[in-house]
C-alpha positions, 0 to 999 in steps of 0.5 A: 952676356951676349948670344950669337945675334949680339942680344942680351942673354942672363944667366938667372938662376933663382929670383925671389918676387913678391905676390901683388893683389890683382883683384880677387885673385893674386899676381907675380910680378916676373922680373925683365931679366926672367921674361927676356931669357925665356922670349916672353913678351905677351902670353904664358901657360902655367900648371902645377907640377907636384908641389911647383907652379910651372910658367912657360912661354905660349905656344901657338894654339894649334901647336901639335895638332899636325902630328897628331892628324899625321899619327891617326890611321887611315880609316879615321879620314873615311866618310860614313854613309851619313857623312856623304848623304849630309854632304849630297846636300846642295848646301852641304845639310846647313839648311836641311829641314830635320824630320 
């Protein structure tokens, strides 16, 4: 099945895979067919959700943090009288002698 930019699309429902020791620790091997649905080429996040391992495709790091500056109130960008002493540095307080 293809989609509407002429790549392959699965329809995968359910896949059985096999745990593999890796180490210390245990690894599932995802199927191509799985990988390539989702878009996952390199990174995943996983959690447990109830009694499942939830795997999803990574996100970028930063994913969010713009929404959530944008959702904080104005008084949360406001300098505190430490703030712009430590700032009237010429240096911006990275070399200011603490006393």
């Amino acid at each position: 099945m293809f989609d509407r930019l002429g790549s392959v699309r699965y329809n995968v429902l359910t896949m059985r895979s096999s745990l593999q020791r890796i180490g210390n620790s245990q690894g599932v091997v995802i199927p191509k067919p799985l990988l390539a649905q989702l878009g996952i080429e390199h990174a995943v996040e996983m959690r447990v959700v109830d009694d499942h391992l939830e795997v999803r495709k990574a996100g970028h790091p930063r994913d969010g943090w713009e929404d959530a500056i944008s959702a904080l109130p104005a008084e949360a960008f406001e300098l505190s009288d430490d703030d712009r002493t430590w700032l009237s540095f010429p240096d911006g307080g990275v070399d200011a002698e603490l006393s």
